[in-house]
Each structure stands twice: as C-alpha cells, then as structure tokens.
C-alpha positions as CSV (number, residue, x, y, z in Angstrom):
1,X,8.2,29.7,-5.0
2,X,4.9,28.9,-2.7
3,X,1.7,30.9,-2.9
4,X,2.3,33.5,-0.1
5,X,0.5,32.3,3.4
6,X,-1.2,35.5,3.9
7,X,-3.1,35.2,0.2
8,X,-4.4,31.7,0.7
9,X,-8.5,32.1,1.6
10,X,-9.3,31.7,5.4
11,X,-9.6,28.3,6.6
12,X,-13.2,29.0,8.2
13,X,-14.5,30.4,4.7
14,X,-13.4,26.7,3.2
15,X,-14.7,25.0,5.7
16,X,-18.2,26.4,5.0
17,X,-17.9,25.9,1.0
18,X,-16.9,22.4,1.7
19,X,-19.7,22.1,4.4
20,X,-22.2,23.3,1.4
21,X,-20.5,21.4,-1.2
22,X,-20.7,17.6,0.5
23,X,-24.6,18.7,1.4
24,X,-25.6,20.3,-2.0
25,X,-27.1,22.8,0.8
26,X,-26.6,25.6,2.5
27,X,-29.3,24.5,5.1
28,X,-28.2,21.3,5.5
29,X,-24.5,22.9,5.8
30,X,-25.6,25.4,8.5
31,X,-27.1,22.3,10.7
32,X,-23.8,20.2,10.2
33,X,-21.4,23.4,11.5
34,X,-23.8,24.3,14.1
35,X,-24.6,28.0,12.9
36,X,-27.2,30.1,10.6
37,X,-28.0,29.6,7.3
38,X,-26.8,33.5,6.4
39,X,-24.0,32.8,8.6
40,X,-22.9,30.6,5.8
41,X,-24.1,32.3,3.1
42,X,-21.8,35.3,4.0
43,X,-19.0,32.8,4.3
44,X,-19.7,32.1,0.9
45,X,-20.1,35.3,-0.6
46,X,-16.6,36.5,1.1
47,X,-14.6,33.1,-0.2
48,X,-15.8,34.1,-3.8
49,X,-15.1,37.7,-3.1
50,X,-11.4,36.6,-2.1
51,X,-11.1,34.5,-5.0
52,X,-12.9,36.6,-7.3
53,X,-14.8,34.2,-9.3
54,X,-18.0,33.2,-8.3
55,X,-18.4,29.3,-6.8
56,X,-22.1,28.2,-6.7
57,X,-25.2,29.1,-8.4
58,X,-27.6,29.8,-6.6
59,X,-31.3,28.3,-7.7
60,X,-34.9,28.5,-5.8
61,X,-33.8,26.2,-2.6
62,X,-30.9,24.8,-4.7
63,X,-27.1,25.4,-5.3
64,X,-24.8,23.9,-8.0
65,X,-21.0,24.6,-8.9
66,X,-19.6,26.6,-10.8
67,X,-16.7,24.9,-13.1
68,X,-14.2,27.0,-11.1
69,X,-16.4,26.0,-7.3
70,X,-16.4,22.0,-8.7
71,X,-12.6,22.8,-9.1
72,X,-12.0,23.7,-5.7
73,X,-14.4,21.4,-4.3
74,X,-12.7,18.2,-5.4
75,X,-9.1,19.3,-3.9
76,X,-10.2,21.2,-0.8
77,X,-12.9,18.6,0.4
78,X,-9.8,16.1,0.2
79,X,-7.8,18.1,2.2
80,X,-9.9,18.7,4.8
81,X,-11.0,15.0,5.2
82,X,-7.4,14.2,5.4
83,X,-6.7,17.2,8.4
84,X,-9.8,15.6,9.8
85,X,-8.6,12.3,10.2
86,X,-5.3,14.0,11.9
87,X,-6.4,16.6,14.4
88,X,-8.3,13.5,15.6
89,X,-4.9,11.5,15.6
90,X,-3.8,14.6,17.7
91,X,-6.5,15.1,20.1
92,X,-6.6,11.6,20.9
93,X,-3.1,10.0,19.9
94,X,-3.8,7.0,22.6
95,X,-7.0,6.3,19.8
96,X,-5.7,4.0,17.6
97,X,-6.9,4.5,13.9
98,X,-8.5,1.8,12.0
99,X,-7.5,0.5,8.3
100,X,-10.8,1.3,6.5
101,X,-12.1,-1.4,4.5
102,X,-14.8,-0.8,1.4
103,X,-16.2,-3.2,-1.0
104,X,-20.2,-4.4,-1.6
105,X,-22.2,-5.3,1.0
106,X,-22.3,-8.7,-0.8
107,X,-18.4,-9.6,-0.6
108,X,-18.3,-8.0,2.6
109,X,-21.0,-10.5,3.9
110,X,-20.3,-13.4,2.5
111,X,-16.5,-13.4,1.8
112,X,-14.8,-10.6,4.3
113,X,-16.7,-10.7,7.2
114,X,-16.5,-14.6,8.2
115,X,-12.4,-14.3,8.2
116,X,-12.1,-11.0,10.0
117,X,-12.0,-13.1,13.2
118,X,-9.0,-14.8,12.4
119,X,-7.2,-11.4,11.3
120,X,-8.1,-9.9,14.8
121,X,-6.5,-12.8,16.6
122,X,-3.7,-12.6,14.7
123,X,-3.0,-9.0,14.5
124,X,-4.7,-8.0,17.7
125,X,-3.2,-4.2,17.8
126,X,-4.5,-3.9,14.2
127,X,-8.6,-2.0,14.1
128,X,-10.4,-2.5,10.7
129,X,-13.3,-1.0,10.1
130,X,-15.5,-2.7,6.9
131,X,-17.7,0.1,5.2
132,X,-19.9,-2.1,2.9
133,X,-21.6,-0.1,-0.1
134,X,-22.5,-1.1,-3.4
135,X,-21.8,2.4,-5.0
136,X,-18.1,3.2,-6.6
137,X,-16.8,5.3,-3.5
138,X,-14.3,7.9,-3.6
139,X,-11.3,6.4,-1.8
140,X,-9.3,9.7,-1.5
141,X,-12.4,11.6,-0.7
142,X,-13.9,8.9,2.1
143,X,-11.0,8.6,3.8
144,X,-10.5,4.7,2.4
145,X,-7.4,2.8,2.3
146,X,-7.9,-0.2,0.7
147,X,-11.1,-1.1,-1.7
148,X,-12.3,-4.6,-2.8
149,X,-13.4,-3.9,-6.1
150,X,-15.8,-6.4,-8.4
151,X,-14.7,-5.3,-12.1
152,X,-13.4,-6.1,-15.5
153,X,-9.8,-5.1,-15.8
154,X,-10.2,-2.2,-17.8
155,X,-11.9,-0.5,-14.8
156,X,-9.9,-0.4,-12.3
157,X,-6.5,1.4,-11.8
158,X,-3.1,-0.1,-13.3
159,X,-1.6,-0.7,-10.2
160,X,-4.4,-2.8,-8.8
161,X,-4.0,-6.5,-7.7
162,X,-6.2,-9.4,-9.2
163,X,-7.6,-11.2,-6.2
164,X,-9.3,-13.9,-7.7
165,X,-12.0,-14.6,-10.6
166,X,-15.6,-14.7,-10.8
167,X,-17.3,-18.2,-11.7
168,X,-21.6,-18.8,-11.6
169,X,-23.3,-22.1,-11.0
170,X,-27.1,-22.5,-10.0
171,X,-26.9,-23.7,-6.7
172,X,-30.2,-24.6,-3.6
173,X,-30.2,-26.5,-0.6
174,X,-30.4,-30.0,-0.9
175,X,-33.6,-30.6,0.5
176,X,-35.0,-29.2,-2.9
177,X,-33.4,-32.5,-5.1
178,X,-33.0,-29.8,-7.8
179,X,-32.0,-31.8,-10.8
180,X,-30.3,-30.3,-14.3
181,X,-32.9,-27.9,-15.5
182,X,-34.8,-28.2,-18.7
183,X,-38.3,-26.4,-19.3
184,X,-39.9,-29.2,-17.0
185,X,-37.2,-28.7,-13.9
186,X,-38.2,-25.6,-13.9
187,X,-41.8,-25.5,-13.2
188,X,-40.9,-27.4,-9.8
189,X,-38.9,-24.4,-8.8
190,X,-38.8,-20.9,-7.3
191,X,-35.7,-18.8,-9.2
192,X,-33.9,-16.8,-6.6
193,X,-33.1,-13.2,-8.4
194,X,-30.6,-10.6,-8.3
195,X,-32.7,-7.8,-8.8
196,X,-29.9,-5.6,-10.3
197,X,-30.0,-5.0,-14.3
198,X,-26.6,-3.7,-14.7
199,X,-25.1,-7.1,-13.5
200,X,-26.8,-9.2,-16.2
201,X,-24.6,-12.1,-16.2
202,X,-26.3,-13.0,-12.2
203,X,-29.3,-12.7,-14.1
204,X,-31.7,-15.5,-14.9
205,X,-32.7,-14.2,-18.1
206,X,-29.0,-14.4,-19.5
207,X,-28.5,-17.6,-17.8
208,X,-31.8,-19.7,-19.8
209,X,-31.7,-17.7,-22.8
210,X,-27.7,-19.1,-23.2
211,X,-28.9,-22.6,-22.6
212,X,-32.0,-22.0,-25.0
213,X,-34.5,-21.9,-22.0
214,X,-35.9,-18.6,-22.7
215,X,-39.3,-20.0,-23.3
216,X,-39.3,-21.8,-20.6
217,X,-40.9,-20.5,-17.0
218,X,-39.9,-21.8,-13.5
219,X,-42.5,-22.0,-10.8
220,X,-42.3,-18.5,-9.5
221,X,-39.2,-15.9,-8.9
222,X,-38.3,-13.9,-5.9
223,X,-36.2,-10.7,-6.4
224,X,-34.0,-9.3,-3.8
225,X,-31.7,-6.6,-4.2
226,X,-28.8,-7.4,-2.1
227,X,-26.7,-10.5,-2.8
228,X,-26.2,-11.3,0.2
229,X,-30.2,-11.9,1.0
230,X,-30.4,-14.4,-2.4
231,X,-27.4,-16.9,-0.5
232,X,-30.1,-16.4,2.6
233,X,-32.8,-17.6,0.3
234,X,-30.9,-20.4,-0.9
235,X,-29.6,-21.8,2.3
236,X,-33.5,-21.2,3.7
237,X,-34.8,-23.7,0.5
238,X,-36.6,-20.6,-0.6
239,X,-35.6,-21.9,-4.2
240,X,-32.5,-21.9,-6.4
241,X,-29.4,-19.2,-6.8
242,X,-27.1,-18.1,-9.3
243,X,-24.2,-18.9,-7.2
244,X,-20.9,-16.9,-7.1
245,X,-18.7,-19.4,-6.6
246,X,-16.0,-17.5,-4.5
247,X,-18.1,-16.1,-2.4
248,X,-19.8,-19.8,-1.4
249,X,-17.3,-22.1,-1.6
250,X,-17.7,-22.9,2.1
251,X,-21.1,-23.7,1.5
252,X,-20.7,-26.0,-1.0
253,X,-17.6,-27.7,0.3
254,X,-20.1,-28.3,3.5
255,X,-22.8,-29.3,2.0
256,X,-25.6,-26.4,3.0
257,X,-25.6,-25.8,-1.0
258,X,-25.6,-28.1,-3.4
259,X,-24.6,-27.2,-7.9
260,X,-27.6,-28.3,-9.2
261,X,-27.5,-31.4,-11.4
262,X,-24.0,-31.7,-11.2
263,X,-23.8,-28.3,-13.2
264,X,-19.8,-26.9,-14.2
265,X,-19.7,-23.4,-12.9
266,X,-19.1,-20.9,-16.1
267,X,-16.2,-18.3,-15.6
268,X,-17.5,-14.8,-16.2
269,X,-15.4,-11.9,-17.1
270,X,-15.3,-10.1,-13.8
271,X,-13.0,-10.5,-11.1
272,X,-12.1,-9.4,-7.9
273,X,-9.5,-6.6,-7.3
274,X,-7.7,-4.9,-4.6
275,X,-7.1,-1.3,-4.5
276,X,-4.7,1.0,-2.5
277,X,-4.8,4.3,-1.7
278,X,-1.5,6.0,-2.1
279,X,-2.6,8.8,0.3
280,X,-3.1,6.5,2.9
281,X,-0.1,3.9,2.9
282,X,0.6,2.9,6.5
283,X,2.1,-0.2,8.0
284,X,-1.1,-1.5,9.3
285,X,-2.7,-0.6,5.7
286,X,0.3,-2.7,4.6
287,X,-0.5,-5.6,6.9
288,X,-4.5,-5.9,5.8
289,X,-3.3,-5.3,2.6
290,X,-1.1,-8.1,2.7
291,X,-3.8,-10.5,4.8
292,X,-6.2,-10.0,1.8
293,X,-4.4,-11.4,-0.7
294,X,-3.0,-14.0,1.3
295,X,-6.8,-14.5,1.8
296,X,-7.5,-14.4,-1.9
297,X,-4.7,-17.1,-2.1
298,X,-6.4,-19.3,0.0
299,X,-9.5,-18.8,-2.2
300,X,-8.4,-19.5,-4.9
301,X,-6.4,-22.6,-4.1
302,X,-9.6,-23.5,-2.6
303,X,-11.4,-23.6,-5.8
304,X,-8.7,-25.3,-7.9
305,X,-8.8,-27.7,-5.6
306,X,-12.4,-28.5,-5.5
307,X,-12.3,-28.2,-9.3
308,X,-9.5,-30.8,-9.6
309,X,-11.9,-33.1,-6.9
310,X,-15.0,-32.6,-8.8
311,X,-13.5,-33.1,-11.9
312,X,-11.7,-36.6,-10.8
313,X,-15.7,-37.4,-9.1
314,X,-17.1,-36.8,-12.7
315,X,-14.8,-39.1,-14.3
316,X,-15.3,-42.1,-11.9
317,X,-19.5,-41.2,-12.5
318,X,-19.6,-39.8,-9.2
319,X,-22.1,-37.0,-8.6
320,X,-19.9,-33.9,-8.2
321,X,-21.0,-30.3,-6.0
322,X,-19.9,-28.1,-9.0
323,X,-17.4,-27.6,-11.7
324,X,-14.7,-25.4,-12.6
C-alpha cells in the first residue's frame, strides 16, 4: 500500500530544501526562489519538524547534510528536476524539447560539434542541445540524456556502448618540417601541453620518458588546459601536439597536421563511450542516440582505413601521416 497523500511533506517546504541543497546556501537559495532568507529558514525548520529528523547542520555562514538530509537530497532534487522539465512541457507544449548532449569540451569541439550540421539537416524537427564540461555530471540529476564518456571500461555503466578507441601520435603543422624526435629534434621545438595531471598518458613527460627521452629538453613548452586550445596551437604552428587521433583525423587526412616523422600512433587504454539515461528514453533520444554511433562507425572506419593506407605507404618507403 502507498504512503498516504496527506502524510507526504508539502511540496513548497521541498522545494526550499532542494533550493538550499543545489546552493550549499540558504542565502543563495533565498535569491534563486525570490524570497527572504528566514523565509527559507522556516521552511526548513518545518520540513525537519514534519519529518522529525533534523536535515542540515547549520555552521557560521555554512550548512551541510545531515546523512538522513543527503538522503532526501539525492531523490527529491531528481524529482523536481524531472517535474521541472514537464510543467515546462505543459506550459509551453508547442516548445519542442531538445535531446541534451554532455561530454568534454574537448570532444565536443573537435569531434561533436563539426557533424551537428549534418544531423540538423537530416533530422530537422530534432533540437539538441551540447552541454560541454569536463567534470563527471550527474545525468539523472542534470536532466541529460545521453553522455559521451572518455573512460576505461571499468568506469562506466554495463550497459554502455564502446564508440571507438583512443590512439596518440605527436602531430604540428607542416610548416614546422618536424622530423622523428631524438634529444636534438627537440631543442628546435615548442611542446604543446595538456596541462591536466590526471590524464598522464597526453602528457609529454610519459610520452619521452617511454622512448628514453627524459633527459632530453625541447625548446620551450606551452601548457593549456583545454584540449581543444592545444589542436589550436598546433594548427597555428605554435609547436607540436600529442594528437588524439579520433578527434583529428580530418586534419590529418587534409593535411593541416602532419604525424611527425612518420610516427605509428600508440593505442592507449581509454576509449570512448556512450551513455543513456533510462529516465530519459524518448524517440528523438533514440534517434541521436542512434546518429552517434552511426557517427562513431564512420570514425572508426575512417581510421582503419587510413591505417591500412599508411601502412601500404610505409611498405612502398613512402612517407606516411601516421600509423595505427
């Protein structure tokens, strides 16, 4: 049997936990609903009076959960995003509602972005809306329905679909005639870094110190934290890239970047993944959904076939753009 109706905690009490909650606080929760900070403080007070267990802890200018708050947090903030996302559906049912995309600002960049164009002229009654972040989002709670992720397997859910694998090859502009680099290579060139130590294997440090170049030190090093900004760099002749091969196979089929020396791209143990949210399985979801890993396809089809040309250009002693 259902809780009773008439038990359940007013809707306006939650809304104010939830409000406090997403803000970590209550002045910042006032501002977002629009009324006084003891306005939402009694709204507080009352929902842990009706519950009768207290929810936050209250510090000098600073709240935190309780276990049981935290608790109540996770589900209710879920649900209300979710009645959100309908009462605007309501209001406005001529609106159509768009199939929210989320992966790094780096894929999104440089692999999503340059084939939305053809998706909209195919499936012109189909919105998308690309909310590029490089932090782990909560799908359920940010209203997502479909995440790109950039993983190993083991961390990402079983029912998620490999897209396509990650490869890394030092790549610049031509106009640089990098050659294979050894310790005196080096000192001709700027190193274009990914200024992110948990990804170590975009890293130039890994990258020498596995070819026994640890010693050795290029001409100078610009860092940039967004990946997107070092394929800039590159394409600028601002020095040379770890390349992620998937995400600048266009370039390098083209021309604008060149492997350098003739370097094999090395596979890395990270791949590309697509992730659905159950709570949010619609038949345009299903039709982006379906797009992206007909998109993967093509990517990956892509590579093997540049792989199989590169490989045939080495044997003849032909210079080759990169490896696979």
């Amino acid at each position: 049997m259902s809780y009773p109706l008439a038990k359940l905690p007013p809707l306006d009490l939650v809304r104010g936990f939830v409000a406090v909650g997403r803000r970590m606080s209550i002045t910042l929760a006032a501002q977002d609903l629009h009324v006084t900070q003891s306005a939402v403080s009694r709204q507080i007070r009352a929902l842990e009076a009706h519950l009768g267990v207290p929810l936050l802890v209250r510090g000098f200018r600073s709240v935190s959960f309780t276990s049981e708050g935290a608790q109540l947090f996770r589900m209710a903030d879920v649900w209300l995003s979710q009645l959100g996302d309908l009462t605007e559906q309501l209001r406005a049912p001529e609106r159509r509602t768009p199939v929210t995309v989320t992966t790094t600002i780096g894929v999104a960049s440089l692999w999503l972005l340059p084939r939305l164009g053809a998706f909209q002229a195919a499936h012109p009654h189909i919105d998308v809306r690309v909310a590029a972040d490089n932090r782990l989002i909560d799908i359920d709670r940010e209203s997502v329905d479909i995440a790109i992720r950039y993983s190993l397997r083991a961390m990402v859910p079983d029912a998620a679909a490999w897209m396509f694998g990650e490869s890394v090859v030092p790549v610049a502009h031509p106009s640089l005639d990098a050659r294979e680099l050894d310790a005196r290579e080096l000192q001709r060139h700027v190193l274009l870094e990914f200024d992110d130590p948990t990804r170590p294997w975009l890293q130039w440090s890994e990258w020498l110190n596995a070819r026994g170049l640890n010693r050795a030190r290029a001409k100078g090093m610009l860092r940039f934290n967004q990946y997107d900004q070092i394929v800039l760099a590159a394409l600028a002749g601002h020095g040379i890239a770890l390349g992620r091969v998937a995400l600048i196979a266009p370039m390098l089929a083209d021309g604008r970047l060149h492997a350098v020396g003739g370097q094999a791209a090395l596979a890395t143990e990270h791949a590309y993944w697509l992730v659905r949210n159950a709570r949010r399985s619609t038949p345009d979801a299903d039709v982006v959904a379906q797009w992206l890993m007909e998109q993967a396809a093509a990517t990956e089809r892509d590579l093997r076939d540049e792989s199989a040309l590169n490989k045939g250009a080495s044997d003849a002693a032909a210079p080759r753009p990169y490896g696979p």
